[in-house]
mmCIF file as Biopython writes it, N, C-alpha, C and O atoms, coordinates in Angstrom:
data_model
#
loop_
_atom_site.group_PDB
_atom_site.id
_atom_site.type_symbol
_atom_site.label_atom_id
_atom_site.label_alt_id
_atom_site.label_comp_id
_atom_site.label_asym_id
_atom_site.label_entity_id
_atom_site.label_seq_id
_atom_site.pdbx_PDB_ins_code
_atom_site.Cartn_x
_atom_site.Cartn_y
_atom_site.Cartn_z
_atom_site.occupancy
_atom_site.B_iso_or_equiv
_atom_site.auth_seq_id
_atom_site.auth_asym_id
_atom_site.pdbx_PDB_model_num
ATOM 1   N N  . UNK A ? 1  ? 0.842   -1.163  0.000   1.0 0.0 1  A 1 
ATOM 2   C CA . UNK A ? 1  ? 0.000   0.000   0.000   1.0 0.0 1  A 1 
ATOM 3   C C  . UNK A ? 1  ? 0.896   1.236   0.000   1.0 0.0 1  A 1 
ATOM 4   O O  . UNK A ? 1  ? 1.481   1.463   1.059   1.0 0.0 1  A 1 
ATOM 5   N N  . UNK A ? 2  ? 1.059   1.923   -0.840  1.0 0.0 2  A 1 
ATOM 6   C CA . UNK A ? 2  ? 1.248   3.325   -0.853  1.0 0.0 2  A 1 
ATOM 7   C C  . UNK A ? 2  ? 0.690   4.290   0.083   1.0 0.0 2  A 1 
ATOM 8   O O  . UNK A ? 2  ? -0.496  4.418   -0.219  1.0 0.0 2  A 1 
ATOM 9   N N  . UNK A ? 3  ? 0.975   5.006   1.045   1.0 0.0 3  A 1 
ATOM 10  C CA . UNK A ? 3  ? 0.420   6.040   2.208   1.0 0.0 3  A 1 
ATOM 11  C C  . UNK A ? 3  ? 0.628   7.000   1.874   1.0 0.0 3  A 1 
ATOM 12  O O  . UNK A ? 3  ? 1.631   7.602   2.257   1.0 0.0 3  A 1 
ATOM 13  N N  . UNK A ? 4  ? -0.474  7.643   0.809   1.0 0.0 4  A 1 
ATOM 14  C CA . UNK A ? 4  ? -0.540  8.931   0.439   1.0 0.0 4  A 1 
ATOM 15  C C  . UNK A ? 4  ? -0.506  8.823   -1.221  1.0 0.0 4  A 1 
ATOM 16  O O  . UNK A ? 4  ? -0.256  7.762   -1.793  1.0 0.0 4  A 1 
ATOM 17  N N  . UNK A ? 5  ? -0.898  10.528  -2.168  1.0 0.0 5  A 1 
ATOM 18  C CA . UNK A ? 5  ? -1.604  9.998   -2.977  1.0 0.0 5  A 1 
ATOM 19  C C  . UNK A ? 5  ? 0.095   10.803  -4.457  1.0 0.0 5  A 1 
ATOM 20  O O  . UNK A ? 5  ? 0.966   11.660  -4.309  1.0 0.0 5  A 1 
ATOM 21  N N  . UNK A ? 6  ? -0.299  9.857   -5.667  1.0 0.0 6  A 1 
ATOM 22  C CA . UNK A ? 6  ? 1.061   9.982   -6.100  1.0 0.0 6  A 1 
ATOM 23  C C  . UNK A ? 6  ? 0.278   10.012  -7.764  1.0 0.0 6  A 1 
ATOM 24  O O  . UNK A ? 6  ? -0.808  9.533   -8.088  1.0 0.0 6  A 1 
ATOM 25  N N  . UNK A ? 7  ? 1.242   10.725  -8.573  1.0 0.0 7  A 1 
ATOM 26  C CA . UNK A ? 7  ? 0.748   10.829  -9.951  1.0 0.0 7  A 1 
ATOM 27  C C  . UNK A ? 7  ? 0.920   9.929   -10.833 1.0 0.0 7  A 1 
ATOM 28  O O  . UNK A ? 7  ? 0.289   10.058  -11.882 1.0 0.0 7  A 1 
ATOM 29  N N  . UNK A ? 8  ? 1.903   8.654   -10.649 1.0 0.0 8  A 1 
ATOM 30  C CA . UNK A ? 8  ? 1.957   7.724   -10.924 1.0 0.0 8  A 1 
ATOM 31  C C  . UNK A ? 8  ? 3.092   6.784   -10.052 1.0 0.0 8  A 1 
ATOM 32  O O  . UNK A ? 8  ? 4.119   6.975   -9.401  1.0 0.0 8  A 1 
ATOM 33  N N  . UNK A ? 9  ? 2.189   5.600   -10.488 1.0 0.0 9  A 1 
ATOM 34  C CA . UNK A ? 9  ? 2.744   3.953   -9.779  1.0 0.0 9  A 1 
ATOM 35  C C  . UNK A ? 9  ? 4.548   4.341   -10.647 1.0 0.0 9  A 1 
ATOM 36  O O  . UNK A ? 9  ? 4.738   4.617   -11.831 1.0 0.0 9  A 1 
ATOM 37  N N  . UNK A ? 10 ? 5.601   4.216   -9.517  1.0 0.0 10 A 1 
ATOM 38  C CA . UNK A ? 10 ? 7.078   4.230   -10.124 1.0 0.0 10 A 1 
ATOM 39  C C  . UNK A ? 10 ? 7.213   2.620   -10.494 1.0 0.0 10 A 1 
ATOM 40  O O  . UNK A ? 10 ? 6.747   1.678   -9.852  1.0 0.0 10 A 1 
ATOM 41  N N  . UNK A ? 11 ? 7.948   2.585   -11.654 1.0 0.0 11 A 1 
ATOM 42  C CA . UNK A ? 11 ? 7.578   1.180   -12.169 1.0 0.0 11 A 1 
ATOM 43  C C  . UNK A ? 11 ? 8.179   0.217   -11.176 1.0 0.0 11 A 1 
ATOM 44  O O  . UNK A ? 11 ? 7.667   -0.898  -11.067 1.0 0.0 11 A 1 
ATOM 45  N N  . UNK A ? 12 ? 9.511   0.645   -10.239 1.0 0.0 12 A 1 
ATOM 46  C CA . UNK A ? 12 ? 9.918   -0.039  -9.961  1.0 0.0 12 A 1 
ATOM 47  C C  . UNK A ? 12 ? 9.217   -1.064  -8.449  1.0 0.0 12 A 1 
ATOM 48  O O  . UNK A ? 12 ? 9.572   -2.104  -7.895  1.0 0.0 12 A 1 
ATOM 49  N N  . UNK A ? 13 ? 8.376   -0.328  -8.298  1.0 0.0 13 A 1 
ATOM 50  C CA . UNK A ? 13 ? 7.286   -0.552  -7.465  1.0 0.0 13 A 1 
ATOM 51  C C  . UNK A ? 13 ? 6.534   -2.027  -7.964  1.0 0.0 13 A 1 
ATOM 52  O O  . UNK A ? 13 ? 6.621   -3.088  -7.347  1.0 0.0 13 A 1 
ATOM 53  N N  . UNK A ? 14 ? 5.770   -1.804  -9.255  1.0 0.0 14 A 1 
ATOM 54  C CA . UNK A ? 14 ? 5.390   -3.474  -9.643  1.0 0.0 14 A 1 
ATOM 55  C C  . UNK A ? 14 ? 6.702   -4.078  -9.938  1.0 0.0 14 A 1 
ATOM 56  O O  . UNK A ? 14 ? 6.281   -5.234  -9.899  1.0 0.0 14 A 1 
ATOM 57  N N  . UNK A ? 15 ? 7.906   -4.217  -10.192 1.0 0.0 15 A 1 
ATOM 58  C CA . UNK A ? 15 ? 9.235   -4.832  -10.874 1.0 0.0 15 A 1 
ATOM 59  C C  . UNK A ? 15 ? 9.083   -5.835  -9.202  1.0 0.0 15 A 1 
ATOM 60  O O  . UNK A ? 15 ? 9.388   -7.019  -9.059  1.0 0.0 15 A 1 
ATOM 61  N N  . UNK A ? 16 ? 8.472   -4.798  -8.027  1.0 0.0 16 A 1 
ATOM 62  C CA . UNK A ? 16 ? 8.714   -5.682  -7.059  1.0 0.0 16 A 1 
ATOM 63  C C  . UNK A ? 16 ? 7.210   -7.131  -6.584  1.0 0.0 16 A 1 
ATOM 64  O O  . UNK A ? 16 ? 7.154   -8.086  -5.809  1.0 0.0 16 A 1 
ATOM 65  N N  . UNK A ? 17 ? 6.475   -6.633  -7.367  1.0 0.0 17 A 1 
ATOM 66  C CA . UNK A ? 17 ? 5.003   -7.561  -6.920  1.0 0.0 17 A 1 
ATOM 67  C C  . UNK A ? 17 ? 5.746   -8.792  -7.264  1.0 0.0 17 A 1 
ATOM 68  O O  . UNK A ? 17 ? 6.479   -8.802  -8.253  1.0 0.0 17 A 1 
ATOM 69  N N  . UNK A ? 18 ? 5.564   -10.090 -6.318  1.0 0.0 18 A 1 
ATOM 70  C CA . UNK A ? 18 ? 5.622   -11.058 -7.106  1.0 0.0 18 A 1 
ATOM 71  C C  . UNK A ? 18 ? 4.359   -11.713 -7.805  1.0 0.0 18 A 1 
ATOM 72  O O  . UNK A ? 18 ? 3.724   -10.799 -8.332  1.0 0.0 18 A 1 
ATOM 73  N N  . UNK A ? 19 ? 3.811   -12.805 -7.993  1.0 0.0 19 A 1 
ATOM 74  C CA . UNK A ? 19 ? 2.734   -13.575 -9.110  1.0 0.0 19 A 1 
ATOM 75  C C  . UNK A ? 19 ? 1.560   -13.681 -7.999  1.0 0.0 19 A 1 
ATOM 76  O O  . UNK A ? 19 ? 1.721   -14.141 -6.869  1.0 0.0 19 A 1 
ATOM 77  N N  . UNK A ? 20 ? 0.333   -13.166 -8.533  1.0 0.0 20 A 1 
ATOM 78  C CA . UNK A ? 20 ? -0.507  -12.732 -7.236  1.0 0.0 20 A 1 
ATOM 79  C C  . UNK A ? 20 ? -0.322  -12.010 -6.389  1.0 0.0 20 A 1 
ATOM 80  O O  . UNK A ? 20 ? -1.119  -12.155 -5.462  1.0 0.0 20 A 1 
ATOM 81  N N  . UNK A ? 21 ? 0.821   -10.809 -6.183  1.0 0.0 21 A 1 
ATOM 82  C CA . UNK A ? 21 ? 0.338   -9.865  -5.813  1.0 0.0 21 A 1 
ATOM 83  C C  . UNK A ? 21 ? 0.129   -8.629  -5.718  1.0 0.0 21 A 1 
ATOM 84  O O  . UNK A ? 21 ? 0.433   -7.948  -6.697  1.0 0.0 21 A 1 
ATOM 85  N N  . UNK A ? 22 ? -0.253  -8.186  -4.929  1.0 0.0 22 A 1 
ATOM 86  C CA . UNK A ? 22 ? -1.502  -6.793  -5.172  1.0 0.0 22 A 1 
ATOM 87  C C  . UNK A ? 22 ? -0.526  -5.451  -4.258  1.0 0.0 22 A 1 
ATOM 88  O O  . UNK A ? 22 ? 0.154   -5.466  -3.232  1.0 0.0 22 A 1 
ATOM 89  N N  . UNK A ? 23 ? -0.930  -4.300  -5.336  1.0 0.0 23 A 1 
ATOM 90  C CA . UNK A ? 23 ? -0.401  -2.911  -4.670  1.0 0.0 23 A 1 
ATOM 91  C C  . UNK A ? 23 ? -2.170  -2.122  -4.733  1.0 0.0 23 A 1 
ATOM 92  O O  . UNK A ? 23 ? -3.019  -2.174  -5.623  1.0 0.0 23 A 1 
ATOM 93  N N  . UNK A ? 24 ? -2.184  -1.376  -3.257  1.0 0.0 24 A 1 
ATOM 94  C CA . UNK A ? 24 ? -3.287  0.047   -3.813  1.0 0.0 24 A 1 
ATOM 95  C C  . UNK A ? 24 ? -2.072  1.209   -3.765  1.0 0.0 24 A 1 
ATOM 96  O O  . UNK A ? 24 ? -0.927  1.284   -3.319  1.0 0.0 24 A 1 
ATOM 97  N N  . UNK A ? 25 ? -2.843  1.911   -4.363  1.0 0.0 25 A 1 
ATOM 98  C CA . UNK A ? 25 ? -2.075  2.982   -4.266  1.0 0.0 25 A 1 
ATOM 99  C C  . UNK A ? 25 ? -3.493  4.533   -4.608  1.0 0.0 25 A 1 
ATOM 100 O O  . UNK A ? 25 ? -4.561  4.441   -5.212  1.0 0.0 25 A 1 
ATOM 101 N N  . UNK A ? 26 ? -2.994  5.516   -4.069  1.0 0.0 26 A 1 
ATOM 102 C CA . UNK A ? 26 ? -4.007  6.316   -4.821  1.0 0.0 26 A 1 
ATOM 103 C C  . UNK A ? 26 ? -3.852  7.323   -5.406  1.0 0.0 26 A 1 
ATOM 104 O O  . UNK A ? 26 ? -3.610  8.371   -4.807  1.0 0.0 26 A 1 
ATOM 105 N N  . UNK A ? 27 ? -4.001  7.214   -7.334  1.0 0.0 27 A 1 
ATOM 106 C CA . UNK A ? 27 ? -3.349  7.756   -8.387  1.0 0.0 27 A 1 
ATOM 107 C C  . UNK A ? 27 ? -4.261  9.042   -8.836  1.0 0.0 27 A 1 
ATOM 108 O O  . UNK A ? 27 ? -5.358  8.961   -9.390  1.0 0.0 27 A 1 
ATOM 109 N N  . UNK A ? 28 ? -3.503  10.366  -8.441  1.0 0.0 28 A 1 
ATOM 110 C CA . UNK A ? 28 ? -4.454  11.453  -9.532  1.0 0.0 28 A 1 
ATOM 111 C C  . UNK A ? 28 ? -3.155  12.635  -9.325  1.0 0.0 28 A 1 
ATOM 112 O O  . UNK A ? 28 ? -2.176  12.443  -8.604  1.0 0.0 28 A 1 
ATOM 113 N N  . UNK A ? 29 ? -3.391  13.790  -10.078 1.0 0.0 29 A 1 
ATOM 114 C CA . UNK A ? 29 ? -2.535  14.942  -9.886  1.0 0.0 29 A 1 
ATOM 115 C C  . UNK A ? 29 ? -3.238  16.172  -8.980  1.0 0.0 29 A 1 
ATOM 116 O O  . UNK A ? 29 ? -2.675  17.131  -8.452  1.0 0.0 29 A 1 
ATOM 117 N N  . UNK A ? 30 ? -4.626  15.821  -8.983  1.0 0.0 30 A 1 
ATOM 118 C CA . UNK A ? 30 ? -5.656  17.046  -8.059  1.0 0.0 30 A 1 
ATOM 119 C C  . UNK A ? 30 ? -6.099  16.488  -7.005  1.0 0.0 30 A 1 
ATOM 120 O O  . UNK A ? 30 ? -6.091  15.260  -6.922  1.0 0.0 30 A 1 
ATOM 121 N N  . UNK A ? 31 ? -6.608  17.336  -5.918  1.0 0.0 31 A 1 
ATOM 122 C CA . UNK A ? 31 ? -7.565  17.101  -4.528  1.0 0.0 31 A 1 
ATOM 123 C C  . UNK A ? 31 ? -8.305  15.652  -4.972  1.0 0.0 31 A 1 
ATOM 124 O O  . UNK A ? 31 ? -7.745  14.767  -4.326  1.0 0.0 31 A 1 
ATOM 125 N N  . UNK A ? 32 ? -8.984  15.281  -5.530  1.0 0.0 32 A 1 
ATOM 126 C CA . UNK A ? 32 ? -9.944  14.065  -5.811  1.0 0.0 32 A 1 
ATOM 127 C C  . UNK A ? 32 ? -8.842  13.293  -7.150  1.0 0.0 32 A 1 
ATOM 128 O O  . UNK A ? 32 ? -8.467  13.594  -8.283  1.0 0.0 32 A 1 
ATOM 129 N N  . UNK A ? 33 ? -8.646  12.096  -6.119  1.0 0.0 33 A 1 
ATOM 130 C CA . UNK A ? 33 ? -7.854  11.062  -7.385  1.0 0.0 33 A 1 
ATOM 131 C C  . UNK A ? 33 ? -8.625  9.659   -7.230  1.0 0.0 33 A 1 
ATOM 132 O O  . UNK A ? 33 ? -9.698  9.406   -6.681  1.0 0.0 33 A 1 
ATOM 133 N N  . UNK A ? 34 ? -7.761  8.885   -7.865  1.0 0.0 34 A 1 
ATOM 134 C CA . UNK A ? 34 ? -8.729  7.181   -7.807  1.0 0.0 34 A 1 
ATOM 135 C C  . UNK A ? 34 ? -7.819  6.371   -7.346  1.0 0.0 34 A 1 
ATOM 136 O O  . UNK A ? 34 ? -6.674  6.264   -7.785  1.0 0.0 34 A 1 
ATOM 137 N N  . UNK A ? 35 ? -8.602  5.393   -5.876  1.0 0.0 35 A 1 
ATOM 138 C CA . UNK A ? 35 ? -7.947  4.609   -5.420  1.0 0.0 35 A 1 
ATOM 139 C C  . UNK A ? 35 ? -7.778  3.224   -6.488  1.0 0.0 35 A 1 
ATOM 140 O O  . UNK A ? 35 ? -8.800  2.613   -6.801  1.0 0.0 35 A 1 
ATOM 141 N N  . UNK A ? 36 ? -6.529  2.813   -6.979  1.0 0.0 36 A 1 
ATOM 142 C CA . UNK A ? 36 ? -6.546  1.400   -7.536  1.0 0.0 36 A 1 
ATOM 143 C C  . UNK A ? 36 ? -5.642  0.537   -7.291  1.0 0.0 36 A 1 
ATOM 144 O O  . UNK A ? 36 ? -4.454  0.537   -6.967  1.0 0.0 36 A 1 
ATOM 145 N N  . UNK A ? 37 ? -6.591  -0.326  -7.551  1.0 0.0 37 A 1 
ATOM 146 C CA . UNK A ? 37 ? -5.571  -1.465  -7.175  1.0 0.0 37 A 1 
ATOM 147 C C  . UNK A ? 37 ? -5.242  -2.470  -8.520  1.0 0.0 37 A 1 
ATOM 148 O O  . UNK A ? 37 ? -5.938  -2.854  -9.460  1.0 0.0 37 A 1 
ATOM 149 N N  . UNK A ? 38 ? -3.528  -2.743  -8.044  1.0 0.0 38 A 1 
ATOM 150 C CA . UNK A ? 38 ? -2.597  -3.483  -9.662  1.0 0.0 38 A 1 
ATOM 151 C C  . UNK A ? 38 ? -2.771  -4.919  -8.658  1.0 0.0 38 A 1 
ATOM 152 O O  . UNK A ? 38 ? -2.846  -5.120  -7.446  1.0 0.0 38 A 1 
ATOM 153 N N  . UNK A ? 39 ? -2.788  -5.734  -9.842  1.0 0.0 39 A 1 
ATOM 154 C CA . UNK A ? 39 ? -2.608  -7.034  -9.660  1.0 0.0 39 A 1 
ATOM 155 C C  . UNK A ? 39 ? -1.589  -7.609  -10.470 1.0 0.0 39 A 1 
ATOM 156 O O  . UNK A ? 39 ? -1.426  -7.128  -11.592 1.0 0.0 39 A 1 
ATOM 157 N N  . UNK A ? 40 ? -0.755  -8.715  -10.032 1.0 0.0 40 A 1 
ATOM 158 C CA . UNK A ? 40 ? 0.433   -9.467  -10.863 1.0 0.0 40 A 1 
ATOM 159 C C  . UNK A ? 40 ? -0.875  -10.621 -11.432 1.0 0.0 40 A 1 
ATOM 160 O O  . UNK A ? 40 ? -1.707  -11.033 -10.624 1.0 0.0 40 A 1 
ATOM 161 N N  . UNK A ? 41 ? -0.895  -10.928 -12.497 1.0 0.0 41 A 1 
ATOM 162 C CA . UNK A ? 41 ? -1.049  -11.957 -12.983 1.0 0.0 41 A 1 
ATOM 163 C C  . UNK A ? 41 ? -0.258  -12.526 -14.554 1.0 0.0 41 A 1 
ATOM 164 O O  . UNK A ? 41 ? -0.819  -12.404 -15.643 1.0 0.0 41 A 1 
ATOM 165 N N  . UNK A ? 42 ? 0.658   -12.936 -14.433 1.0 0.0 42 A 1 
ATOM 166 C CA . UNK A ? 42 ? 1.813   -12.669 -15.501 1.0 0.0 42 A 1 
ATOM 167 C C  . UNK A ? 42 ? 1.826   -10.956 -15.740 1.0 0.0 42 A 1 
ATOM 168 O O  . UNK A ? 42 ? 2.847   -10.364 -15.392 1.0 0.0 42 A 1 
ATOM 169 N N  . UNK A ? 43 ? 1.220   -10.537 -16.055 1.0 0.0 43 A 1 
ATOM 170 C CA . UNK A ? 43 ? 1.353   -8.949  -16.003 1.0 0.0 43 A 1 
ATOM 171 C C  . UNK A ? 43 ? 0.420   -8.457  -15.478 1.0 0.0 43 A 1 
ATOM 172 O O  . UNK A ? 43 ? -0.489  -9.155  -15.028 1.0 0.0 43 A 1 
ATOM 173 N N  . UNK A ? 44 ? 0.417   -6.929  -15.395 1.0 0.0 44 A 1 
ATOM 174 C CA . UNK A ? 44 ? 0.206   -6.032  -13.697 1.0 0.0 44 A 1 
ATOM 175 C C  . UNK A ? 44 ? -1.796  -5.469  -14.830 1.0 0.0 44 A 1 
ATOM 176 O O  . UNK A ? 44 ? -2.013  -4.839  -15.866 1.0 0.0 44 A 1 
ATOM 177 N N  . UNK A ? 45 ? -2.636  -6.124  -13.877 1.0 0.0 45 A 1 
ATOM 178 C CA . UNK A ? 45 ? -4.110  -5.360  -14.466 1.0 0.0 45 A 1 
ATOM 179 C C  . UNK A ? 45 ? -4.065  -4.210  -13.402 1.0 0.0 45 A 1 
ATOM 180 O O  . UNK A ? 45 ? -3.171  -3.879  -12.623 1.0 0.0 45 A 1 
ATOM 181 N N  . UNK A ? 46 ? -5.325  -3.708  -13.621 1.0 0.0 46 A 1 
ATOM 182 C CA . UNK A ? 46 ? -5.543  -2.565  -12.725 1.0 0.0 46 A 1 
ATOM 183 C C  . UNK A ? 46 ? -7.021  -2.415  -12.323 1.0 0.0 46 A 1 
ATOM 184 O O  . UNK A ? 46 ? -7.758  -2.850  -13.208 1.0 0.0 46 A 1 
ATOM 185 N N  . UNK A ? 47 ? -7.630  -1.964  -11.326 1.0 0.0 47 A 1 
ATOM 186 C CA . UNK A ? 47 ? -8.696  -1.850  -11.529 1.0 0.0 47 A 1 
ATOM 187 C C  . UNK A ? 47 ? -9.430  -0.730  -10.359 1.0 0.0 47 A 1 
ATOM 188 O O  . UNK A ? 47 ? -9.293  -0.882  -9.145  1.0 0.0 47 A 1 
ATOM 189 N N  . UNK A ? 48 ? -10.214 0.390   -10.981 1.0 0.0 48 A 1 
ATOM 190 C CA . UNK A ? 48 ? -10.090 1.586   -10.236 1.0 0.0 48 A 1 
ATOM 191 C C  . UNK A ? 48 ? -11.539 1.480   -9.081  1.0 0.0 48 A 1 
ATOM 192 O O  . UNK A ? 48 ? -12.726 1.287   -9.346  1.0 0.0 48 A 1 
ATOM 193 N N  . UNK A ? 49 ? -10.910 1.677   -7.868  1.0 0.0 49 A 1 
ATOM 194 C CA . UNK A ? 49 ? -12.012 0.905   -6.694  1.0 0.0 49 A 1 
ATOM 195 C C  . UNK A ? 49 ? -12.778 2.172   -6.057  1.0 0.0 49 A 1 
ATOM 196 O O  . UNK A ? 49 ? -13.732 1.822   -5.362  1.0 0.0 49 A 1 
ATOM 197 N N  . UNK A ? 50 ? -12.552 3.749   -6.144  1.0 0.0 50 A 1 
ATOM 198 C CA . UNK A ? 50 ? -13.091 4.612   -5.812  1.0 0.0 50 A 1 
ATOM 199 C C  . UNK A ? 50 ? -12.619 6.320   -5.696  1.0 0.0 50 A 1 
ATOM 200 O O  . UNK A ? 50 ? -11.461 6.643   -5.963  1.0 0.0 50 A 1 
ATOM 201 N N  . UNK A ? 51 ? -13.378 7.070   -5.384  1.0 0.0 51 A 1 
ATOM 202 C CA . UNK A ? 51 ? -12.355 8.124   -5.585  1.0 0.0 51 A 1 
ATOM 203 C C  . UNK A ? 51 ? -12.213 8.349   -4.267  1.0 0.0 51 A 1 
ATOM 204 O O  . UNK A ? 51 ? -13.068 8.079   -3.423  1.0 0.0 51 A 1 
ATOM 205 N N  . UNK A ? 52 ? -10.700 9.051   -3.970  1.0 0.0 52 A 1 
ATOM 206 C CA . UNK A ? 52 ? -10.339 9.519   -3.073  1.0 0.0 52 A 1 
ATOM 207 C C  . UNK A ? 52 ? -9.518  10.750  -2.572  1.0 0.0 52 A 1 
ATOM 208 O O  . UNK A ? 52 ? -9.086  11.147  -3.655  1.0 0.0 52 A 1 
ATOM 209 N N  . UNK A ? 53 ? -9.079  11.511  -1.748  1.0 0.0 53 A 1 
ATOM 210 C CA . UNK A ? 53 ? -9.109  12.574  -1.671  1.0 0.0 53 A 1 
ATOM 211 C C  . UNK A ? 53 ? -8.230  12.338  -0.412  1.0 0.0 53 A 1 
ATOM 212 O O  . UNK A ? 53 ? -8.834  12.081  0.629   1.0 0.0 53 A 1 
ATOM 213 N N  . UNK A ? 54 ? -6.357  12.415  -0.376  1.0 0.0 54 A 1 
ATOM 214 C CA . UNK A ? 54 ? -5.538  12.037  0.430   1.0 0.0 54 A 1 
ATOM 215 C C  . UNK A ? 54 ? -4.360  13.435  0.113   1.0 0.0 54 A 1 
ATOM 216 O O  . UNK A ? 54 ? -4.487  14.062  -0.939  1.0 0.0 54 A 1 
ATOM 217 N N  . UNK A ? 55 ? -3.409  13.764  0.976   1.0 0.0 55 A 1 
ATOM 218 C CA . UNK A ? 55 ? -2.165  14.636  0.609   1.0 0.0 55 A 1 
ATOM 219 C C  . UNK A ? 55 ? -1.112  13.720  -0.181  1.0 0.0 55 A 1 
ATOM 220 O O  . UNK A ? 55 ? -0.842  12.560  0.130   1.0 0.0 55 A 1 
ATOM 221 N N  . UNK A ? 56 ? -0.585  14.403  -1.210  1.0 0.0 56 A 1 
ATOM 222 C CA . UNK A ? 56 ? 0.343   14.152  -2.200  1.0 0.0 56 A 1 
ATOM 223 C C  . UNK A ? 56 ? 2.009   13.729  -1.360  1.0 0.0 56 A 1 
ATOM 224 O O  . UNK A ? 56 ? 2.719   14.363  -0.580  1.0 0.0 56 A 1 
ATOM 225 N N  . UNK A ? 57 ? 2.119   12.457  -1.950  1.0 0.0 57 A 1 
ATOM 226 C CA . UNK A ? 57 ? 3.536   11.801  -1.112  1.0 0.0 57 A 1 
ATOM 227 C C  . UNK A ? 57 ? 4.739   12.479  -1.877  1.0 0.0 57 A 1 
ATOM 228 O O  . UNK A ? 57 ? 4.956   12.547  -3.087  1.0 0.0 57 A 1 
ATOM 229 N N  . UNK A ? 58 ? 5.282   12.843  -1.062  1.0 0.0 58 A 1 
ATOM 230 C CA . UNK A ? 58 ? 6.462   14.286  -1.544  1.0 0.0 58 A 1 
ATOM 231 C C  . UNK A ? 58 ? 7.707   12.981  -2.401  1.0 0.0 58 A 1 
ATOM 232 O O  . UNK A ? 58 ? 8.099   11.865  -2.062  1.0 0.0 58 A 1 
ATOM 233 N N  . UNK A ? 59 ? 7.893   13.593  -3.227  1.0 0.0 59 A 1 
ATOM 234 C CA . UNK A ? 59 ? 9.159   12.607  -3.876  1.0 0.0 59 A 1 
ATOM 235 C C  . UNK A ? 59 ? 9.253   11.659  -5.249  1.0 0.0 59 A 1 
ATOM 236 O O  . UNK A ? 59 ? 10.189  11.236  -5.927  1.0 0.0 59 A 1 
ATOM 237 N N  . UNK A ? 60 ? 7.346   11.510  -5.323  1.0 0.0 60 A 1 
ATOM 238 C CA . UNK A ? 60 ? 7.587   11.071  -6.871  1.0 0.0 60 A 1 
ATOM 239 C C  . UNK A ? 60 ? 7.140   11.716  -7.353  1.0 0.0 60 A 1 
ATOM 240 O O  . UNK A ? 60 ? 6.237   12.334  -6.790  1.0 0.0 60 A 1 
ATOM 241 N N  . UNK A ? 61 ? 7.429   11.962  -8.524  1.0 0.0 61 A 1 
ATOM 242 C CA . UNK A ? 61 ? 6.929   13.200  -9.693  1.0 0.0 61 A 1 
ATOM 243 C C  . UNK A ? 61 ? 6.754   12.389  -11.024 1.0 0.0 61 A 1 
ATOM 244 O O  . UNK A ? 61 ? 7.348   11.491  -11.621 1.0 0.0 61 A 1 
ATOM 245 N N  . UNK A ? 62 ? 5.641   13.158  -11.182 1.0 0.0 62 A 1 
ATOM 246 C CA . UNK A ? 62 ? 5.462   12.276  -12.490 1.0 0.0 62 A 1 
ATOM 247 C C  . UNK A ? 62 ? 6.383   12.849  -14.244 1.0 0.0 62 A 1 
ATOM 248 O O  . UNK A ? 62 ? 6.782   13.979  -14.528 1.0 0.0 62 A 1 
ATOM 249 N N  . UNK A ? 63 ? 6.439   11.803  -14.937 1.0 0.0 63 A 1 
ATOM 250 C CA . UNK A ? 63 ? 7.897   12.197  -15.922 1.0 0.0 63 A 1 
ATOM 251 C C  . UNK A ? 63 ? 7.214   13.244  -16.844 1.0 0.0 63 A 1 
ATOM 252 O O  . UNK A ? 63 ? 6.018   13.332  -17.122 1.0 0.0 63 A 1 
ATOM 253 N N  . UNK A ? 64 ? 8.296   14.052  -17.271 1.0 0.0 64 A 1 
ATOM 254 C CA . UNK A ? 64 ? 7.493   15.404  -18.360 1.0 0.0 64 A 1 
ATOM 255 C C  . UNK A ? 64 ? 7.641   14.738  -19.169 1.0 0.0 64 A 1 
ATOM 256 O O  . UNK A ? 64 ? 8.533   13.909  -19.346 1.0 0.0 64 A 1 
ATOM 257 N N  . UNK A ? 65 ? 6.429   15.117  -20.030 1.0 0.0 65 A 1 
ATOM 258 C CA . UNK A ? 65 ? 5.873   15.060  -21.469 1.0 0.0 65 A 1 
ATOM 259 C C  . UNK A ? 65 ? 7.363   15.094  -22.508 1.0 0.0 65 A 1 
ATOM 260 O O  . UNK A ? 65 ? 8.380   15.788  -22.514 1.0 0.0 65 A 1 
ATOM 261 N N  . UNK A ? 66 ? 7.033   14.362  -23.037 1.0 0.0 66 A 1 
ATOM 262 C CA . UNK A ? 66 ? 8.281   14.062  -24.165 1.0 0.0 66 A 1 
ATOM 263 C C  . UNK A ? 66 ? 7.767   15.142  -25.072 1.0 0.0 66 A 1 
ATOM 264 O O  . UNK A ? 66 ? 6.938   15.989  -24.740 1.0 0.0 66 A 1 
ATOM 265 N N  . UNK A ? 67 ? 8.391   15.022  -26.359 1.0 0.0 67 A 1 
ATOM 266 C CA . UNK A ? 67 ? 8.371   16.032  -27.811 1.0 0.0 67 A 1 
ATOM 267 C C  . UNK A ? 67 ? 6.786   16.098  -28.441 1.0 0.0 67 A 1 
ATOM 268 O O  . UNK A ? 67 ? 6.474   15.053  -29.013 1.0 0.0 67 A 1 
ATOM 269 N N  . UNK A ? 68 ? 5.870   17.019  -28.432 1.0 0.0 68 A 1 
ATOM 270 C CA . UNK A ? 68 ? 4.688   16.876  -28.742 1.0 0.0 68 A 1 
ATOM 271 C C  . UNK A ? 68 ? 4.945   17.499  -30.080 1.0 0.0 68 A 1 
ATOM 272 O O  . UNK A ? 68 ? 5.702   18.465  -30.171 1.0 0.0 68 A 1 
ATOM 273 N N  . UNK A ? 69 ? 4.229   16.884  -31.318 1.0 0.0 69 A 1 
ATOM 274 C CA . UNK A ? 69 ? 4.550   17.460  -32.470 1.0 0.0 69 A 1 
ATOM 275 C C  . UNK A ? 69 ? 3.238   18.154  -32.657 1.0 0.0 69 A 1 
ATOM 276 O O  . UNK A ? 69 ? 3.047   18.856  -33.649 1.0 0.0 69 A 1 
#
């Protein structure tokens, strides 16, 4: 479980799930984001369980936008 709310899952975070199992975490960039939860099943599903409304965990940032043509 992630404690507190982040703009995105850092990959290295699932690199650690092993087969069956489960991260929540709760993903948005504003006041109201969505709690979800990843599952390992050969690869990571997702599935969004509600909205929620937590303070932003200082330290991950989500990556800038590459070259927009």
């Amino acid at each position: 479980m992630i404690e507190g709310r982040v703009p995105i899952v850092p990959e290295k975070l699932f690199e650690q799930l092993k087969e069956g199992g489960r991260l929540v975490a709760v993903v948005g960039n504003g006041d109201l984001a969505r709690a979800m939860l990843y599952r390992r099943n050969g690869s990571i599903g997702s599935f969004a369980a509600f909205d929620a409304s937590v303070q932003q965990l200082p330290g991950i940032v989500a990556p800038k936008p590459g070259f927009v043509f």
